[in-house]
N, C-alpha and C positions, 0 to 999 in steps of 0.2 A: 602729420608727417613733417620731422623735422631734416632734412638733408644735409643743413648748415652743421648740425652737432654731431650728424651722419659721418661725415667728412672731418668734422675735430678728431672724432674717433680713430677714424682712419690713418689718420697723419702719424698713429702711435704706434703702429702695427711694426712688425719687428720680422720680416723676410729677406732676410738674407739671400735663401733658395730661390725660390718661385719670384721673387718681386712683385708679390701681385698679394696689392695690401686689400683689406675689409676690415670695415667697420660698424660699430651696432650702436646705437644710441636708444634706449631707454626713457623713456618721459614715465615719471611718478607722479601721480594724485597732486603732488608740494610744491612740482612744476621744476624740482632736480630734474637734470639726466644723469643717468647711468652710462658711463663709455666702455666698450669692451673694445678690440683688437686680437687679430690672429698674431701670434708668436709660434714661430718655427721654432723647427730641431732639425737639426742634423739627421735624426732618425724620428724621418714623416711621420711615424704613429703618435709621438709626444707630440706633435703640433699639435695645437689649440684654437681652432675657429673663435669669431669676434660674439657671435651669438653666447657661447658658451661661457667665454669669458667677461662677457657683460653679466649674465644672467649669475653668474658663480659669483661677481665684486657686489651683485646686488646681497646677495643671501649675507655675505660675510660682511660686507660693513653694516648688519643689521637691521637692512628695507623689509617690510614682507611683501609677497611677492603679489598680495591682492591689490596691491597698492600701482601698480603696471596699470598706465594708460593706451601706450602704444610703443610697437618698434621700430624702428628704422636701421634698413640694413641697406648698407653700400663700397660697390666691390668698382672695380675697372673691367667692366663685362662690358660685352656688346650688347646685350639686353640685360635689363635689371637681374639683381644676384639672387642667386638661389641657392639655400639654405642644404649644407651635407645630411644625410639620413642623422649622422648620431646627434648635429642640431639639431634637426626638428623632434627628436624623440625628445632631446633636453628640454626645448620649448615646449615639449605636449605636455610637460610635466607640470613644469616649472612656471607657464604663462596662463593670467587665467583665462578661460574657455574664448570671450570671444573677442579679444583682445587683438586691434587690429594690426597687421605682419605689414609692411613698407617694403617694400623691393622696388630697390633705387640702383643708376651707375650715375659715373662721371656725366653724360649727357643730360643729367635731369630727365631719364626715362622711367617710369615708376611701375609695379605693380601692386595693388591692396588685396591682399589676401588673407587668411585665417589657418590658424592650426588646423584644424578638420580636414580645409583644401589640401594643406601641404603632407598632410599622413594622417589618411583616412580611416587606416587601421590600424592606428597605434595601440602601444599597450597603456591602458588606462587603470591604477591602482583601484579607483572607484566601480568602472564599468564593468572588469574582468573579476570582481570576485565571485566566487561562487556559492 
């Protein structure tokens, strides 16, 4: 768990609305991180959580994604942040299986957790075919 790149991440976030920044940082096999940031809109469906937007800068500057050691996610919560449904569907996808999840705030409070924990019946391309 990195908190320190947690929190680089964070610094980037772009809420005008809510004020209320998060941040994702990414550790890769190479020992990069990946930083994401939630960026608002005006019209809250276009906002863009920092999970999401980390995990989408990994695809597109050319990472694959088996390459993911671990994430670190941190918000201004009074207990460590927690990931929205259509994150963690992204992460179920997009992170491999046991790939361990950081939930961090401001306080230095943490939780470790896994995709499985955070949506336990997600839809899995692999698992649901029939």
């Amino acid at each position: 768990m990195n908190i320190e790149e947690a929190r680089k991440a964070q610094k980037k976030a772009y809420v005008p609305y809510s004020k209320f920044k998060v941040g994702a940082a990414i550790l890769l096999k190479n020992g990069k991180y990946i930083h994401g940031a939630n960026i608002e809109n005006g019209s809250y469906g276009l906002t863009s959580c920092a999970e999401r937007n980390a995990l989408f800068s990994l695809i597109s500057q050319g990472y694959d994604v088996n390459d993911i050691v671990e994430i670190t996610i941190i918000g201004d919560s009074k207990k460590p942040i927690s990931p929205c449904g259509a994150c963690r569907q992204v992460m179920s996808e997009l992170l491999p299986k046991n790939t361990p999840i950081y939930l961090t705030n401001q306080l230095g409070e943490s939780k470790t957790t896994s995709i499985k924990e955070l949506l336990p019946y997600g839809f899995d391309l692999e698992e649901d075919k029939v």
